[in-house]
C-alpha positions, 0 to 999 in steps of 0.5 A, a space after each residue: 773090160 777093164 779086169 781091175 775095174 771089174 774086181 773094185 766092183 766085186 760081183 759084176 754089176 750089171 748096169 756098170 757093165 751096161 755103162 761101160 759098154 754103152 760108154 764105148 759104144 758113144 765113142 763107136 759112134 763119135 769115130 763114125 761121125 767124124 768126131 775124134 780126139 780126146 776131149 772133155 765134151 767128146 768124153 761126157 757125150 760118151 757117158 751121155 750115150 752110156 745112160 741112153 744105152 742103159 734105158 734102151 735095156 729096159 731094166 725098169 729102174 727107178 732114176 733114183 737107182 739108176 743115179 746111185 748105181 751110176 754114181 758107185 760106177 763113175 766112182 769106182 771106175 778111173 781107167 788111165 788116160 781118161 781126162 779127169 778134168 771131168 767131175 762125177 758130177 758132171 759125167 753123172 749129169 751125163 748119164 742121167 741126161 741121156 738115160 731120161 732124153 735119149 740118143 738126141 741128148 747125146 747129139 747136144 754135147 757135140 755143139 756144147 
């Protein structure tokens, strides 16, 4: 956990920490695919398994507060050495993707 990402948060909330665990937990399972090397498309399938982890949690959250606690995390989080080439928008649409579709959303972002 990234500390001076967790103090922009203030309290912790904890669907950006669902997200950042379930973040790293796509690149778990990219590793153990065989999927390795930084990339734009590696990066959003991360955060596509990032939304699919947040519903396997079960919170009942409304898509609409899911999209607005995602869009406050993706903001507030800019870790070093991330490619930023990758717009809110587009992680966001990840997130959502994967959070409404599951983990076979997250597979179509390896043949995007």
């Amino acid at each position: 956990m990234d500390i001076e990402y967790a103090s922009v948060l203030g309290d912790a909330d904890s669907v950006a920490m669902m997200l950042i665990l379930g973040h790293e937990w796509g690149h778990m399972l990219q590793f153990d695919l065989g999927l390795v090397g930084p990339s734009e498309r590696l990066e959003l399938q991360a955060d596509s398994a990032a939304g699919a982890f947040l519903a396997s949690e079960s919170l009942g959250l409304s898509i609409d507060a899911v999209t607005a606690r995602a869009e406050a995390a993706l903001d507030a989080w800019s870790p070093e050495g991330v490619l930023r080439s990758n717009s809110t928008t587009d992680r966001l649409r990840a997130v959502l993707d994967g959070y409404t579709n599951g983990w076979d959303a997250c597979l179509g972002y390896e043949r995007r």
